[in-house]
C-alpha positions as CSV (number, residue, x, y, z in Angstrom):
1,X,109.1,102.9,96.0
2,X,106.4,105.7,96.3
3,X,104.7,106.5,99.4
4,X,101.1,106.8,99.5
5,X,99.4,109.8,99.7
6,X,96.6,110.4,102.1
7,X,93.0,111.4,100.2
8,X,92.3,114.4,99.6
9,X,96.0,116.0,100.5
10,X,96.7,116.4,96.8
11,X,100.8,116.0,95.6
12,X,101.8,116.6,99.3
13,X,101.9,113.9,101.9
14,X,101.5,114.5,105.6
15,X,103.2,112.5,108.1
16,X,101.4,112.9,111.6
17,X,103.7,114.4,114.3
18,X,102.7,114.5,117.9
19,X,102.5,118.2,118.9
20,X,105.8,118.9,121.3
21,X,105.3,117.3,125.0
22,X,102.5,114.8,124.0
23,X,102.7,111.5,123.3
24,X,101.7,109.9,120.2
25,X,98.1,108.9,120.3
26,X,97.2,111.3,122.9
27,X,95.7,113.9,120.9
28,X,97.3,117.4,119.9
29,X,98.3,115.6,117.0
30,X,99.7,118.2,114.1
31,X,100.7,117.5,110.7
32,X,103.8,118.2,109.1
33,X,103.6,118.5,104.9
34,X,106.4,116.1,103.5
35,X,106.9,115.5,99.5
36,X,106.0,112.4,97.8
37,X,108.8,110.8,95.9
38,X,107.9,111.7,92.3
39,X,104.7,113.4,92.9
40,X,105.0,117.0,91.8
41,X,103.5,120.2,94.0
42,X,100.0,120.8,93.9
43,X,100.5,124.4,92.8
44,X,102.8,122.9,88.8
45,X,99.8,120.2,88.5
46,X,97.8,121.8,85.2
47,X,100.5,123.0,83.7
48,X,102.3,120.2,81.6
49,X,105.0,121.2,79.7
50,X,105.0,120.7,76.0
51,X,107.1,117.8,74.6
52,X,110.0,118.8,72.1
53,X,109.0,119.5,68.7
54,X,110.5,116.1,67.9
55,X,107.5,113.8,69.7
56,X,104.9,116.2,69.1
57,X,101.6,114.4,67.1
58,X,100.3,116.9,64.4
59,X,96.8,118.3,65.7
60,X,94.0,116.8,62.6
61,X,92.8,119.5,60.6
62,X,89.0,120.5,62.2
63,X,86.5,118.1,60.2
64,X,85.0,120.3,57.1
65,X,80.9,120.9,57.2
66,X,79.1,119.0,56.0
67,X,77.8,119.7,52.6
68,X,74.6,121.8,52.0
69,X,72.7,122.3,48.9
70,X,75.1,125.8,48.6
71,X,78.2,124.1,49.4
72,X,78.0,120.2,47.6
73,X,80.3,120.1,44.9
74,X,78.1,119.4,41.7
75,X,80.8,119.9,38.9
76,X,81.0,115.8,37.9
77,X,76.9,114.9,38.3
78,X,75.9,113.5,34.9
79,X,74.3,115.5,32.2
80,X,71.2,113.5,32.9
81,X,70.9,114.0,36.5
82,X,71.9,117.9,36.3
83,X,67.7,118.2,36.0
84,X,67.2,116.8,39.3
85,X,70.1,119.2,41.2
86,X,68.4,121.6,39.6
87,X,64.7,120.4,40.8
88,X,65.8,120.0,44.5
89,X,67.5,122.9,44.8
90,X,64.5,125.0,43.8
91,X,62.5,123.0,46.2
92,X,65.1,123.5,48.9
93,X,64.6,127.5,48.0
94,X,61.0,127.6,47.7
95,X,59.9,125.3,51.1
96,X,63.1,127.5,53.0
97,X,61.0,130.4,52.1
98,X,57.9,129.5,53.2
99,X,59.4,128.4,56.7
100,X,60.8,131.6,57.3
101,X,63.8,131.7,55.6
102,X,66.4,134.3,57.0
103,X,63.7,135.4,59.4
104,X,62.5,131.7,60.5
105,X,62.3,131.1,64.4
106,X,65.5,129.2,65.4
107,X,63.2,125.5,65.5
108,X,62.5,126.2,61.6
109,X,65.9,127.4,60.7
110,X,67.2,124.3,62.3
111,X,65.0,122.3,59.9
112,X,66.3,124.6,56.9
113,X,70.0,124.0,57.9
114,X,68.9,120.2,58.4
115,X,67.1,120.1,55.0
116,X,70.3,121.7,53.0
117,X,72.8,118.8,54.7
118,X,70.4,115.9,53.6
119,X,70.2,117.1,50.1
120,X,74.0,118.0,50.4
121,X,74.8,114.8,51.2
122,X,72.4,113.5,47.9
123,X,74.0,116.3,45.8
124,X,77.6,114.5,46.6
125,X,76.3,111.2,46.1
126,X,75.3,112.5,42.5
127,X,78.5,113.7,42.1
128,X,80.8,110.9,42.6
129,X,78.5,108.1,41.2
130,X,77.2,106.8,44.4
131,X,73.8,105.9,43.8
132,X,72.2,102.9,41.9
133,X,70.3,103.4,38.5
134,X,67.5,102.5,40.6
135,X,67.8,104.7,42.9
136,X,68.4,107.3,40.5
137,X,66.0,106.8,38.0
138,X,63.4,107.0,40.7
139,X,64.4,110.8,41.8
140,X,64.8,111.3,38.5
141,X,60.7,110.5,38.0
142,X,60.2,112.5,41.5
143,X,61.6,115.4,40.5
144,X,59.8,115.6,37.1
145,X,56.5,115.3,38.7
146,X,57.8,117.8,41.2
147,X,58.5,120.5,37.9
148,X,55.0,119.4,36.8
149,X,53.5,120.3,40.3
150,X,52.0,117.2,40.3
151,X,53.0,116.6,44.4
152,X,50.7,113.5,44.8
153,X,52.7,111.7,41.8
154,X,56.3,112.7,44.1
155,X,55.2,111.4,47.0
156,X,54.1,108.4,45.4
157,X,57.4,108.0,44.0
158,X,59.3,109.1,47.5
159,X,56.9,106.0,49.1
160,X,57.7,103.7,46.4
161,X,61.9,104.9,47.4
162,X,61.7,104.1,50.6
163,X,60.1,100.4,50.2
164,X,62.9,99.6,47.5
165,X,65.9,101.7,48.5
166,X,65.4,102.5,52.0
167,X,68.6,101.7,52.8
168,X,70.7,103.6,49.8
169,X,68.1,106.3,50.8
170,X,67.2,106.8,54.0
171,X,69.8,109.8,55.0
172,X,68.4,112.0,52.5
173,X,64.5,110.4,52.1
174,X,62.6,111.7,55.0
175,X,63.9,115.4,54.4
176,X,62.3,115.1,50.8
177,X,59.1,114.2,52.2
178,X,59.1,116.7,54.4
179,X,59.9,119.3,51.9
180,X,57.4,117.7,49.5
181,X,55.1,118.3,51.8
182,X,55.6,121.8,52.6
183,X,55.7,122.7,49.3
184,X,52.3,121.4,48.3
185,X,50.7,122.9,51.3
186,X,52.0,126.0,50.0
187,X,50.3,126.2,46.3
């Protein structure tokens, strides 16, 4: 049965021991260190051994980025929606200019980095299929008023997104307005 350990004494118990020639309880009390049953020193504490090869877990893999506009795999979008990669990636380019690009403060290259994983994230979704004909057909109709310049026509499609499919689109959404935006304050 272990013994308890007084707080703060760490793996090492003490047992109080009168000091030689007085009695217990009279003061001059010292201590004398004593070894917990299966309580290990202080000083091997920290340093666990590591189990046998046998019962070790494999460590996961790190978890990959996310994807950005540069990184989304784009290779399986459809023929009809290759327009729209196309559109948003020049937006992406253009509105990451005008915030600074490589030379943007570290608030605005946050927003740049932020802006790429949205539209990463939409660039996947295009990719595998993930997104209703809805959904789609809408960007689509965004991002040709977008290549006409015509931002008041985009963001009345972005609005008209995020009544109907606010909740396919609402990763991705706010960052288009945004860059939307930006790019027609640029002009």
């Amino acid at each position: 049965m272990p013994q308890a350990v007084a707080p703060g004494a760490g793996a090492i118990g003490f047992t109080p021991m009168s000091a030689p020639g007085v009695a217990p309880g009279a003061g001059g009390i010292g201590f004398t260190p004593m070894s917990a049953p299966g309580v290990a020193p202080r000083s091997v504490i920290g340093s666990v051994q590591p189990a046998s090869p046998s019962t070790q877990q494999a460590t996961p893999a790190p978890a990959a980025p996310p994807p950005t506009v540069q990184t989304a795999d784009t290779s399986n979008v459809p023929a009809h929606q290759k327009p729209v990669i196309a559109t948003l990636t020049r937006l992406f380019t253009e509105t990451s200019e005008a915030l600074g690009g490589a030379r943007a403060n570290p608030s605005k290259k946050r927003e740049i980095e932020d802006n790429s994983r949205k539209l990463g994230a939409l660039f996947v979704k295009l990719n595998s299929g993930d997104i209703s004909k809805n959904a789609a057909d809408k960007l689509a109709q965004l991002c040709h008023a977008l290549d006409s310049h015509d931002f008041g026509a985009a963001l009345q499609l972005q609005v008209l997104l995020t009544t109907s499919e606010w909740d396919e689109c609402n990763f991705w959404l706010s960052t288009l307005k945004r860059m939307i935006k930006a790019r027609q304050s640029v002009r």
